[in-house]
C-alpha positions as CSV (number, residue, x, y, z in Angstrom):
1,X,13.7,12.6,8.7
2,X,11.1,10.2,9.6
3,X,8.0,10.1,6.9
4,X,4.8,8.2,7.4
5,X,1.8,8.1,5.4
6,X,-0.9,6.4,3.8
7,X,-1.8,5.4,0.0
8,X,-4.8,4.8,-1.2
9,X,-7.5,4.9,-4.4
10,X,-10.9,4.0,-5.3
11,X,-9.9,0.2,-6.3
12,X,-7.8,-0.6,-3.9
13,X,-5.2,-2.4,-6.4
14,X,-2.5,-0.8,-8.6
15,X,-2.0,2.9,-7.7
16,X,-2.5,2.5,-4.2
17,X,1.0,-0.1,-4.2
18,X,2.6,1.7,-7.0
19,X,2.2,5.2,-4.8
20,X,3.5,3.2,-1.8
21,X,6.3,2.0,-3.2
22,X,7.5,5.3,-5.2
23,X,7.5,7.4,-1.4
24,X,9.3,4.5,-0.1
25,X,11.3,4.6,-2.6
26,X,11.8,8.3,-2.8
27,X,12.5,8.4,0.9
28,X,15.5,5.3,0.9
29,X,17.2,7.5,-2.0
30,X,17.5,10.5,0.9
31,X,18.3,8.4,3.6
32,X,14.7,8.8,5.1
33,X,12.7,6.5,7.7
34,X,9.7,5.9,5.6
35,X,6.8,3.8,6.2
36,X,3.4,3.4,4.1
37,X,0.3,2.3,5.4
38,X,-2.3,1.1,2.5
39,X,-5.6,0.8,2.2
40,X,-7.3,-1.0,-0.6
41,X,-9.1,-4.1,-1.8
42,X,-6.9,-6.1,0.6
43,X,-8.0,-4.2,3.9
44,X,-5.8,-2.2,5.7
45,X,-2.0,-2.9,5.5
46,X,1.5,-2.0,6.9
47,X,-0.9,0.0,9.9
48,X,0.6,2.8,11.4
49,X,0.6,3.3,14.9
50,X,-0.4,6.1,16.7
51,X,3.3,5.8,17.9
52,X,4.2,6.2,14.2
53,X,2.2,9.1,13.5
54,X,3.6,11.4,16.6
55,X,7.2,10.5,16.2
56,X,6.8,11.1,12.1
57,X,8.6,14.6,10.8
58,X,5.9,15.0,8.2
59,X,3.2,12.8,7.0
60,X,2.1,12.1,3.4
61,X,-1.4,11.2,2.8
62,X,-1.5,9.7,-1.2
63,X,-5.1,9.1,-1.5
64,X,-8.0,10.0,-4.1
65,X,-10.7,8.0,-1.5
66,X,-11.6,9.0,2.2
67,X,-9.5,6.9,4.4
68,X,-10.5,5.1,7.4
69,X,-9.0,6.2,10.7
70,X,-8.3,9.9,9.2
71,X,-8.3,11.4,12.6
72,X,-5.4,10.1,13.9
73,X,-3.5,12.8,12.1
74,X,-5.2,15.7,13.0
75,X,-2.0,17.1,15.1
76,X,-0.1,17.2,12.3
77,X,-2.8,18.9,10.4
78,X,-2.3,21.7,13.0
79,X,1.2,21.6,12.5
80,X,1.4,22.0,9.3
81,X,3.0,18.9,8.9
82,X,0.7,17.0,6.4
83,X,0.7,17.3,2.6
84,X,-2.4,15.2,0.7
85,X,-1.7,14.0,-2.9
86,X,-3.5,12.2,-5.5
87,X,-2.1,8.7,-5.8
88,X,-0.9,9.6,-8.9
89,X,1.4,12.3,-8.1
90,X,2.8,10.4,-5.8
91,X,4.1,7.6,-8.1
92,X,5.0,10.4,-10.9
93,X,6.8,13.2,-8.7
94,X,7.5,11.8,-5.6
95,X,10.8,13.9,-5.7
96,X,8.8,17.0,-5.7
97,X,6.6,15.9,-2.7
98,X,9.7,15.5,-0.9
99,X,11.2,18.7,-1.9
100,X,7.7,20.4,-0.9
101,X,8.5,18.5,2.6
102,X,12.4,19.6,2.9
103,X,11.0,23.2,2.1
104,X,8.3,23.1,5.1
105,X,10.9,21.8,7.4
């Protein structure tokens, strides 16, 4: 399965990397393709193609801010293919935001 998503809170710093890193994380453990775009205090980071986003199974959007370039994921709103996720979560229960994925398969 191929996950993309984006990470990102109101400073920019900790959560936003620490979320990042957990999916990633999360995803290498099930033999995933997962790549995190962040945005925070250092700009935009690890930017996801449009390419990205269509060829992605699901997409994970681990964010407690809006995000810039939110639109590009409409389709997979429509598709039911896009879970959103306080930063938090995501660095706590990243299993469980898989598992929510696997189940929506």
């Amino acid at each position: 399965m191929k996950i993309v998503g984006v990470s990102a809170c109101p400073t920019g710093i900790a959560h936003t990397y620490m979320a990042k890193e957990a999916l990633e994380k999360e995803g290498l453990k099930r033999g995933y393709e997962v790549k995190i775009e962040t945005q925070g205090s250092m700009g935009i980071e690890n930017e996801l193609s449009q390419i990205d986003i269509d060829e992605a199974d699901a997409v994970i959007l681990a964010i407690s801010i809006g995000i810039e370039g939110e639109e590009r994921f409409q389709k997979k709103v429509e598709q039911n293919k896009l879970i959103t996720v306080d930063p938090g979560k995501a660095i706590r229960q990243s299993d469980v935001i898989f598992d929510e994925l696997e189940k929506n398969k």
